[in-house]
MARLUMPA-342219 format. One line per 10 residues: for each residue x negated, y, z of N, C-alpha, C, O. Coordinates in steps of 0.2 Angstrom, whole numbers, plus 2048, in hexadecimal, padded with zeros to 3 digits. Example, Ala and Ser with C-alpha at 12.3 -4.5 7.8 and 13.67 -1.06 7.14 Angstrom:
REM residues 2
7BE 7E4 827 7C2 7EA 827 7BE 7F0 827 7B9 7EF 82A; 7C0 7F5 823 7BC 7FB 824 7C0 800 827 7BD 806 828;
END
This chain:
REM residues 258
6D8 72D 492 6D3 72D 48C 6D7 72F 486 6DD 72E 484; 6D2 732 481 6D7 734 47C 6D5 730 476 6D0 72C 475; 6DA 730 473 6D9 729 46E 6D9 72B 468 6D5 729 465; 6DF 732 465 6E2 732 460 6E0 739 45D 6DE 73E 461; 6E0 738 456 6DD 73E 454 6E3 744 453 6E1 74A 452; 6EA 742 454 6EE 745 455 6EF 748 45D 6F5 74A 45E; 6EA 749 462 6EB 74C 467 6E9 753 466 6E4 755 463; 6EC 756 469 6ED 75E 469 6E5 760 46A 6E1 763 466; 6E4 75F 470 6DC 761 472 6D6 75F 46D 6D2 763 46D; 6D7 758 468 6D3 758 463 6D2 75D 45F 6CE 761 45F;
6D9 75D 45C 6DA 762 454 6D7 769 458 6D3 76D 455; 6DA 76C 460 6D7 771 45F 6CD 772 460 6C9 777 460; 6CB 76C 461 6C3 76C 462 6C1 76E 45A 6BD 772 458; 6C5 76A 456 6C3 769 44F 6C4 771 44D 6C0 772 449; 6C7 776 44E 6CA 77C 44C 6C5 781 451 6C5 787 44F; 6C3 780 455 6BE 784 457 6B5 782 455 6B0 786 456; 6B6 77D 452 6AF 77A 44E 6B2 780 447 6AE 784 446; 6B6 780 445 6B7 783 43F 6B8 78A 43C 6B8 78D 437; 6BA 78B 444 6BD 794 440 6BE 799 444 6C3 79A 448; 6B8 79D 440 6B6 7A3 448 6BE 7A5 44A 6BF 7A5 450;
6C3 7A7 445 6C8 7A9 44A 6CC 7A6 44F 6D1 7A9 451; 6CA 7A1 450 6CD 79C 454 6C8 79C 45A 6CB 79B 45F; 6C1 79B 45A 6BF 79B 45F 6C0 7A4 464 6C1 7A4 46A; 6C1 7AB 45E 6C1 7B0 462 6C6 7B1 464 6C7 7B7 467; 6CE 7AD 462 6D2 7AF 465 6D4 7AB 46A 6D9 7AD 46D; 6D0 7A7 46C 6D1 7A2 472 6CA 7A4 477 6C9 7A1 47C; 6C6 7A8 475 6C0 7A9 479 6BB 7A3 47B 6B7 7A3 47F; 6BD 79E 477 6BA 799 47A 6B3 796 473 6B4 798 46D; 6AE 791 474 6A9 78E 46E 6A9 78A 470 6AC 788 475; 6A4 784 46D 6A3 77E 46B 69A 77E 46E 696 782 46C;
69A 778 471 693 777 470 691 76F 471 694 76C 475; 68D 76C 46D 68B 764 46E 687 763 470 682 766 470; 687 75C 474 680 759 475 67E 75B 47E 680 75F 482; 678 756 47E 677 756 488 675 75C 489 677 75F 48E; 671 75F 485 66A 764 488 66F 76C 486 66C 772 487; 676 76C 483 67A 772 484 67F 771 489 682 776 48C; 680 76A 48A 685 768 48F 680 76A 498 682 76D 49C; 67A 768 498 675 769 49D 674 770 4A0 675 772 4A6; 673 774 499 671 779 49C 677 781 49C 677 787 49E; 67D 77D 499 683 781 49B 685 784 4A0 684 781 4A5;
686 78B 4A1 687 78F 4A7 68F 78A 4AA 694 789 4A7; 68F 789 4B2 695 784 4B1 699 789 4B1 69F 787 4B2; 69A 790 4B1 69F 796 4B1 6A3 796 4AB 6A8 799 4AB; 69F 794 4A7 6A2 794 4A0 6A4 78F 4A0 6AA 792 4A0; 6A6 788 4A0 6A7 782 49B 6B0 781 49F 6B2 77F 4A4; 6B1 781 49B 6BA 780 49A 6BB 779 499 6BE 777 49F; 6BA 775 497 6BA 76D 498 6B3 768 492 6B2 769 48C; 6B1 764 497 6AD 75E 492 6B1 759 48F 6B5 756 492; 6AF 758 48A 6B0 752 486 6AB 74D 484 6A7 74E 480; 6AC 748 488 6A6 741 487 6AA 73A 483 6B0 738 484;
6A6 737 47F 6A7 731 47B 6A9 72C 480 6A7 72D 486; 6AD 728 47F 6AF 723 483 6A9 71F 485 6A9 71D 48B; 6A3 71C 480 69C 719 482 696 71D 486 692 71B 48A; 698 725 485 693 727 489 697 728 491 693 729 496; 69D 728 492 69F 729 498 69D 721 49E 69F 720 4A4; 699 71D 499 696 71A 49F 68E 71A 4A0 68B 715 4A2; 68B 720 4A0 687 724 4A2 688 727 4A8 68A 72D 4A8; 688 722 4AE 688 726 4B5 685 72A 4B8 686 72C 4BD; 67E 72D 4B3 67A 730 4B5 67E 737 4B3 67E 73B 4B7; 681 739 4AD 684 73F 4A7 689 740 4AD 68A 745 4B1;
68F 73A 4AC 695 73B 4B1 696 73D 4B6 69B 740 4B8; 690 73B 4BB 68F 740 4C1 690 748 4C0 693 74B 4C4; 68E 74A 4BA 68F 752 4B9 693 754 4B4 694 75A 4B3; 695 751 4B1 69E 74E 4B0 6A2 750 4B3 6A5 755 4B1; 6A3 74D 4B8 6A9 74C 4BB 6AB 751 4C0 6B0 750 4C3; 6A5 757 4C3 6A6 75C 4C5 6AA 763 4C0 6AC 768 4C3; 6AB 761 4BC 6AE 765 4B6 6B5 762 4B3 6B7 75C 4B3; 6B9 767 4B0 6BE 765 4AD 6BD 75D 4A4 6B9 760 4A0; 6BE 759 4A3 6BA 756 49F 6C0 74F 49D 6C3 74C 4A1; 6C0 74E 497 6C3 74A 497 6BE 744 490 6BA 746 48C;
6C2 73D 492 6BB 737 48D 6C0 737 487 6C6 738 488; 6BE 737 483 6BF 734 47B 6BD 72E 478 6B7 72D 478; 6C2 72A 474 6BE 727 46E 6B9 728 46A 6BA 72D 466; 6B3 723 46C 6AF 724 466 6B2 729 45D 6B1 72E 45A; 6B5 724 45C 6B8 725 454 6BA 72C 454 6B8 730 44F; 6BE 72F 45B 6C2 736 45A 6BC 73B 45B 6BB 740 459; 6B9 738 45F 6B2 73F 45F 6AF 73F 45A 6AD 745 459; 6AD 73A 456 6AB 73D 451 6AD 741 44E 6AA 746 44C; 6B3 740 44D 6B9 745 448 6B8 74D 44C 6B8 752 448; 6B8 74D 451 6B7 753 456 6B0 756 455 6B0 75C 453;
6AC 752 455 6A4 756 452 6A5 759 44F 6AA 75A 44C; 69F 75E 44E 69C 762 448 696 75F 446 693 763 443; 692 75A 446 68C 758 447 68C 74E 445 68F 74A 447; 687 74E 440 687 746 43B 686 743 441 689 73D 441; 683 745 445 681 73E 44A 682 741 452 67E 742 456; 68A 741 454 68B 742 45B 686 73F 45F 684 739 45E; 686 744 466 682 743 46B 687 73F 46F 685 73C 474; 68E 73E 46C 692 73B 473 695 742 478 69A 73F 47C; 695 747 479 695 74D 47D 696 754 47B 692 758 47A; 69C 754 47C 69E 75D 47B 6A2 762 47F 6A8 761 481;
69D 769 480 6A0 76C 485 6A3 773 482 6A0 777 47E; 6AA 774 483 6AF 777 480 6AD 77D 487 6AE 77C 48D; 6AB 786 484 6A8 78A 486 6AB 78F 487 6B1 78F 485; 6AA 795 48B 6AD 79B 48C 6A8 79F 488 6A2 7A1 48A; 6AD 7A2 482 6A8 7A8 480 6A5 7AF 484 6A8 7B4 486; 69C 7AF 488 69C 7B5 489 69D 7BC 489 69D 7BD 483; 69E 7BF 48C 69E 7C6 48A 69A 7CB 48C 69B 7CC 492; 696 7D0 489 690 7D4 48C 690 7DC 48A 693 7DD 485; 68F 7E0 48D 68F 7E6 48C 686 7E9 489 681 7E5 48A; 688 7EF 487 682 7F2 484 67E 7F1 48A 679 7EE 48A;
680 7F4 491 67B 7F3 498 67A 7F0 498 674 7F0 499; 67E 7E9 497 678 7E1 498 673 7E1 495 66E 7DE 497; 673 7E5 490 66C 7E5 48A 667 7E8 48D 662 7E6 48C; 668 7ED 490 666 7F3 48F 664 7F3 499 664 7F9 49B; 663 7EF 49B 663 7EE 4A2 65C 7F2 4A5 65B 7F6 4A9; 658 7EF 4A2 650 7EE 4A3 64F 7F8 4A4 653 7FC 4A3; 647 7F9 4A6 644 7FE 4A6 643 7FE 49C 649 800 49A; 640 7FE 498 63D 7FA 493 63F 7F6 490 63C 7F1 48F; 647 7F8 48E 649 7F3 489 648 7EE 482 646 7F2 47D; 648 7E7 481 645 7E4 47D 64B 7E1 479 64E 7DC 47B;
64C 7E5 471 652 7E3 470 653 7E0 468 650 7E4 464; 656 7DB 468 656 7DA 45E 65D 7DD 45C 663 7DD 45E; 65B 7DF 455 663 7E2 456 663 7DF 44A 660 7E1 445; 667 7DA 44C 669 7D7 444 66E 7D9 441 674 7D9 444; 66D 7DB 43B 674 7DD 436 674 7D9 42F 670 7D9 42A; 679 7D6 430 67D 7D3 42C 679 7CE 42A 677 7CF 425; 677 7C9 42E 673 7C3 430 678 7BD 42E 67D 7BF 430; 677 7B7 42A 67D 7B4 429 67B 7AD 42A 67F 7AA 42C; 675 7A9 42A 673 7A3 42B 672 7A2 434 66F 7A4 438; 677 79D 432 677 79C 439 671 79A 43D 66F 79C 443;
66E 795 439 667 792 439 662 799 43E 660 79A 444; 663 79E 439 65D 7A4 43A 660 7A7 441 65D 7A9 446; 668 7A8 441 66A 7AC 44A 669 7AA 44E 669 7AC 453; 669 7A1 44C 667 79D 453 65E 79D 456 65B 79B 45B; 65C 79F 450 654 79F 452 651 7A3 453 64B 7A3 454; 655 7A9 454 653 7AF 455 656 7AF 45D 653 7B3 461; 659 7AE 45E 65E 7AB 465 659 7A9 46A 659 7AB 470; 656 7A5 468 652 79E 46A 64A 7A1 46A 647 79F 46F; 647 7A5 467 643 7A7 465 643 7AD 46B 63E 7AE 46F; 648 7B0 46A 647 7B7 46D 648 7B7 474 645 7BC 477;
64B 7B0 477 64B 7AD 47E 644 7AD 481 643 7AE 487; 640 7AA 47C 638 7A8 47D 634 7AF 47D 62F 7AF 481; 637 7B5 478 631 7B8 478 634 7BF 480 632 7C5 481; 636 7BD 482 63B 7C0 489 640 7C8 485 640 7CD 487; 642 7C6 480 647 7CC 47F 64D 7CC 483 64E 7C8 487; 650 7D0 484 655 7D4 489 65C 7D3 485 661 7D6 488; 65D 7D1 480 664 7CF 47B 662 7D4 474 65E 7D8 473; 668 7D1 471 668 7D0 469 66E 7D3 468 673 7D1 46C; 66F 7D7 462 675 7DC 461 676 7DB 45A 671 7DA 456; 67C 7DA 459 67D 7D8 450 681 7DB 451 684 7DD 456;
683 7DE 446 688 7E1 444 68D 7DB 444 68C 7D5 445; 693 7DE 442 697 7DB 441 699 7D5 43B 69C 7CF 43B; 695 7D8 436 695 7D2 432 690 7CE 431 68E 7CC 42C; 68B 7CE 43A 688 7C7 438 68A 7C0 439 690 7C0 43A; 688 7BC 439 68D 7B5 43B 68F 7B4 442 68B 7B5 447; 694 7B1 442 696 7B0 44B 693 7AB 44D 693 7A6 44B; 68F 7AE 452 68B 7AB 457 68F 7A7 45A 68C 7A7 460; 696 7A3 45C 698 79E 45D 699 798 458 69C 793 458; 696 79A 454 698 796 44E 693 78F 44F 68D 790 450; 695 788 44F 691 783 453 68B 782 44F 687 77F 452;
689 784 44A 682 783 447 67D 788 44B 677 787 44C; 682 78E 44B 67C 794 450 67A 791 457 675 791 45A; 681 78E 45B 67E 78E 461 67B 786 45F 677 786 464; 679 781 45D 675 77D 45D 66F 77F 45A 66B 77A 45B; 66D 784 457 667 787 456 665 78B 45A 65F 78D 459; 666 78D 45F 667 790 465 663 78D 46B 661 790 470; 664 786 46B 661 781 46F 663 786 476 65F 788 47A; 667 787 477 66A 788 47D 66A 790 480 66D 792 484; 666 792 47C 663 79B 47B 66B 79E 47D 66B 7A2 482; 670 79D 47C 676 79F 47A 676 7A1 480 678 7A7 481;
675 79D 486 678 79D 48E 675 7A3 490 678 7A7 493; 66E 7A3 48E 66B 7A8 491 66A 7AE 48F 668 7B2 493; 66B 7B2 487 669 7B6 484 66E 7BC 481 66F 7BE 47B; 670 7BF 485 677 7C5 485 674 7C7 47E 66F 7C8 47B; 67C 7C8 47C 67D 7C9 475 684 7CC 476 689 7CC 47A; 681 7D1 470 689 7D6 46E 68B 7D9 467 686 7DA 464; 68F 7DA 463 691 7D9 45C 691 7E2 45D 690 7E4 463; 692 7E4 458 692 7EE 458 693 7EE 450 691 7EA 44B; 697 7F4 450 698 7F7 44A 693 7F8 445 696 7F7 43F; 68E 7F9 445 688 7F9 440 681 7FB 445 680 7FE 44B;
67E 7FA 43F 676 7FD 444 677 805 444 676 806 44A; 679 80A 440 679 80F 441 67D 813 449 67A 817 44D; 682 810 449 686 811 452 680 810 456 680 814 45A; 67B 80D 456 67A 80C 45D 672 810 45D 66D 80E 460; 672 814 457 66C 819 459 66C 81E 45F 666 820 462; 673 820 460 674 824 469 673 820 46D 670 824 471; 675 81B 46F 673 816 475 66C 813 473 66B 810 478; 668 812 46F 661 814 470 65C 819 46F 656 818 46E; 660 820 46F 65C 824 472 65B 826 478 656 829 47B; 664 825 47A 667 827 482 65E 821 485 659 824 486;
65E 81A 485 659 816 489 652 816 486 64E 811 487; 651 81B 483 648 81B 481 647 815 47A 642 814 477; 64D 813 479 64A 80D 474 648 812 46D 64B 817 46B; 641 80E 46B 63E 80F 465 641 80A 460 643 805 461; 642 80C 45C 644 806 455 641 805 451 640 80A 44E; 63E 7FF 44F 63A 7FD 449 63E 7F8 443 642 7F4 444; 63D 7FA 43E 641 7F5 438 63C 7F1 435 636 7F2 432; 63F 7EC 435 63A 7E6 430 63A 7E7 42B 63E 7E4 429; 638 7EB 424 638 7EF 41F 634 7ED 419 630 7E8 41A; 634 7EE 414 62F 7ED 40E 62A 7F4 40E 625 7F6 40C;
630 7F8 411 62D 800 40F 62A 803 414 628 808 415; 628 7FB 418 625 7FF 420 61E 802 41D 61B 7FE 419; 61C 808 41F 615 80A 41F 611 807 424 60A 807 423; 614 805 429 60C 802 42D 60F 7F8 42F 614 7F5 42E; 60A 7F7 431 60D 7EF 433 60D 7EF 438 609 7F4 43B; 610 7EB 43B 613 7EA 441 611 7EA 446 614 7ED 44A; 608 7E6 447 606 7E5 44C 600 7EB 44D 5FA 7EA 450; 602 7F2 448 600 7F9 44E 605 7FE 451 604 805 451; 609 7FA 454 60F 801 457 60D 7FD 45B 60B 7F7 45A; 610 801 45F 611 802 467 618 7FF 46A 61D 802 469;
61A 7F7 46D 620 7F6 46E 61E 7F5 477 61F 7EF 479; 61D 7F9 47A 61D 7F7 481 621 7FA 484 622 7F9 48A; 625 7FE 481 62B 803 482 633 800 480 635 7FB 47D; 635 804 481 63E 801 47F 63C 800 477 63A 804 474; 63D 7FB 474 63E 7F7 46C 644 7F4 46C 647 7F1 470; 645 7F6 466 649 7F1 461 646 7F1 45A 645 7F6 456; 647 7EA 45A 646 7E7 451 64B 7E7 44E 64F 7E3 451; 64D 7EA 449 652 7E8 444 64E 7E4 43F 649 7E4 43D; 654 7E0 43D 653 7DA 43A 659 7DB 434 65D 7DF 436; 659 7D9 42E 65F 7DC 42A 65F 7D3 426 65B 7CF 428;
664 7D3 422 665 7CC 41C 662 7CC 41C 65D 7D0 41C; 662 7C1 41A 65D 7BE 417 65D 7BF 40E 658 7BE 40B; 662 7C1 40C 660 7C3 405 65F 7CC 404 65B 7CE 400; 663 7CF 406 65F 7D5 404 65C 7D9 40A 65A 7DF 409; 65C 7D6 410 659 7DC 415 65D 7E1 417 663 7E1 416; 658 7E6 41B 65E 7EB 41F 661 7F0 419 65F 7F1 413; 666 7F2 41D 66A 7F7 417 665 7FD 418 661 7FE 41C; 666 800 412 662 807 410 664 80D 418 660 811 41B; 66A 80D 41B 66F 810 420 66A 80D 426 668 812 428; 668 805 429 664 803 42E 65C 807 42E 659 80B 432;
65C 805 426 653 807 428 655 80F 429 657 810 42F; 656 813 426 656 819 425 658 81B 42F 657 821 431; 65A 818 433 65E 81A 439 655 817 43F 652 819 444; 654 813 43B 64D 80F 440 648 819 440 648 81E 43E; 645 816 444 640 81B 446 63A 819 443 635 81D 442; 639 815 443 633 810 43F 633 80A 43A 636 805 43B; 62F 80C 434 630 804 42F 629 801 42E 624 803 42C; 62B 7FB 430 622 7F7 431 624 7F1 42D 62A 7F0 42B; 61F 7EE 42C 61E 7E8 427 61B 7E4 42A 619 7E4 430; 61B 7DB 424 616 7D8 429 612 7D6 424 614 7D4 41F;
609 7D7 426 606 7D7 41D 608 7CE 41B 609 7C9 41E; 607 7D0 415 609 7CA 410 603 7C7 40C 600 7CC 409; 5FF 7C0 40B 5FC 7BF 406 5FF 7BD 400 605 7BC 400; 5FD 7BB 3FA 5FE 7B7 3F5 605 7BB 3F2 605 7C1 3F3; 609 7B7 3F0 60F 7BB 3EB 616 7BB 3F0 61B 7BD 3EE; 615 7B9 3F7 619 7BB 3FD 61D 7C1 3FC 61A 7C6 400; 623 7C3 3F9 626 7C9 3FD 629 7CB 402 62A 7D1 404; 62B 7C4 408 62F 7C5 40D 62F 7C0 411 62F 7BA 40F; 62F 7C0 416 630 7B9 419 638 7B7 41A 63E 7B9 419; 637 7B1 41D 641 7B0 422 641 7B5 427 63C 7B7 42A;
648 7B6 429 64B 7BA 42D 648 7B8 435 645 7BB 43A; 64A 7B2 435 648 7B0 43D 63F 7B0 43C 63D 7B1 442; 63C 7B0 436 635 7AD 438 632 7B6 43C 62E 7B8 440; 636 7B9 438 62F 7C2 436 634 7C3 43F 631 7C6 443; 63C 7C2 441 63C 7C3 446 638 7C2 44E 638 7C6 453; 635 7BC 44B 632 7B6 451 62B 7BC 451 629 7C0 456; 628 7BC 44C 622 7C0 44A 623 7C6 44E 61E 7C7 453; 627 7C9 44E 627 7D2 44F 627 7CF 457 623 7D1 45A; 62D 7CB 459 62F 7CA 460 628 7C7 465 627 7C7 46C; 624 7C4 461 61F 7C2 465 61B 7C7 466 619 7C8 46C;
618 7CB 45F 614 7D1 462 616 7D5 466 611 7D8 469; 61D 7D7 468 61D 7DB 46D 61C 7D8 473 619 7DA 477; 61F 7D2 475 61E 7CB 47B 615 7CC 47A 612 7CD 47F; 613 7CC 478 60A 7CC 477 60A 7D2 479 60A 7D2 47F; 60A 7D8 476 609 7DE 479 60D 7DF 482 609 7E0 487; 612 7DE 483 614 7DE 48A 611 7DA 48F 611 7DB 495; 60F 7D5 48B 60D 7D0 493 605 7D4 495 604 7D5 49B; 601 7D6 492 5FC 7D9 490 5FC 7E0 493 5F8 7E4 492;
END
């Protein structure tokens, strides 16, 4: 058991809660709690760490002990969290990895594609969100936030496992790779001329989604093939990043099932 907060394995737990360069130079992420420990691909998980009190959960330990895993002090887990109120449970990850094909698999691609998104809060619910409304994966610039960063994957509510994602140069690069596969693009815009729910998304889409403070760059929109809006009442000029997402991704899930 581990006791000591000077154990090698702690400090590095604590350093991969803290600092994307250390999760991407080691390939590996953080995640807490039963219901990311649950539905972990078991391909991925490099070793669990459970609290000394929850390891007498013979129901949990069962699927525990098929895996590399080792128990902890109470006191030292805490320190090891990222989270005021430990579950007791954390599973130390392998960074996925996905190619533009992954995305791009389908007849009819359904894809979000974010630039320079930085709340973690907002990537993880567009994650979790875009899971729900059957997207095919999610493409970020490079300086949106890292999606292993432990507030995104717990806002993610598990979306993480299942929803292929890949980082790219900017939204502009990947105008050739969606015209090679039929993809249409619509930008969430102020300057859109029409609103959202009169295009046609039953064909290859992608929504571009830009900052929560300024939106997409002048460079995004200008490369979209379409700029749509979503109408607004009252003194409204924008919504949140993840909300006008969840919007856009459900009307075309509404148009497709349809």
């Amino acid at each position: 058991m581990i006791t000591s907060l000077n154990n090698e394995q702690v400090k590095n737990i604590i350093q991969l809660n803290q600092k994307t360069k250390a999760r991407k130079k080691q390939g590996l992420f953080v995640a807490e709690g039963r219901k990311m420990f649950a539905e972990a691909p078991r391909d991925w998980i490099s070793r669990v760490y459970v609290t000394e009190s929850l390891s007498e959960d013979e129901e949990l330990m069962e699927h525990v002990r098929e895996l590399p895993y080792e128990i902890v002090a109470d006191g030292v887990f805490r320190q090891m969290s990222d989270t005021l109120t430990p579950q007791g449970i954390l599973t130390v990850l392998k960074t996925p990895s996905y190619t533009l094909e992954d995305i791009f698999r389908k007849e009819h691609p359904f894809v979000m594609v974010l630039e320079d998104l930085q709340d973690p809060g907002n990537a993880g619910t567009i994650f979790r969100t875009g899971e729900g409304a059957g997207v095919d994966g999610i493409l970020l610039t490079k300086t949106c936030v890292d999606v292993t960063n432990p507030k995104v994957i717990r806002s993610t509510m598990g979306s993480v496992y299942r929803m292929p994602f890949l980082y790219v140069e900017d939204v502009v690069s990947l105008k050739e790779s969606f015209c090679e596969k039929n993809i249409r693009t619509y930008a969430a815009h102020l300057k859109g001329k029409n609103f959202y729910d009169g295009e046609d998304y039953r064909g290859g889409t992608a929504f571009l989604i830009g900052n929560e403070g300024n939106g997409l760059s002048e460079e995004a929109a200008s490369a979209a093939d379409c700029l749509i809006k979503i109408p607004m009442c009252g003194r409204v000029e924008s919504l949140n990043a993840a909300m006008a997402a969840g919007i856009l991704m459900y009307e075309a899930a509404r148009q497709r099932r349809n």
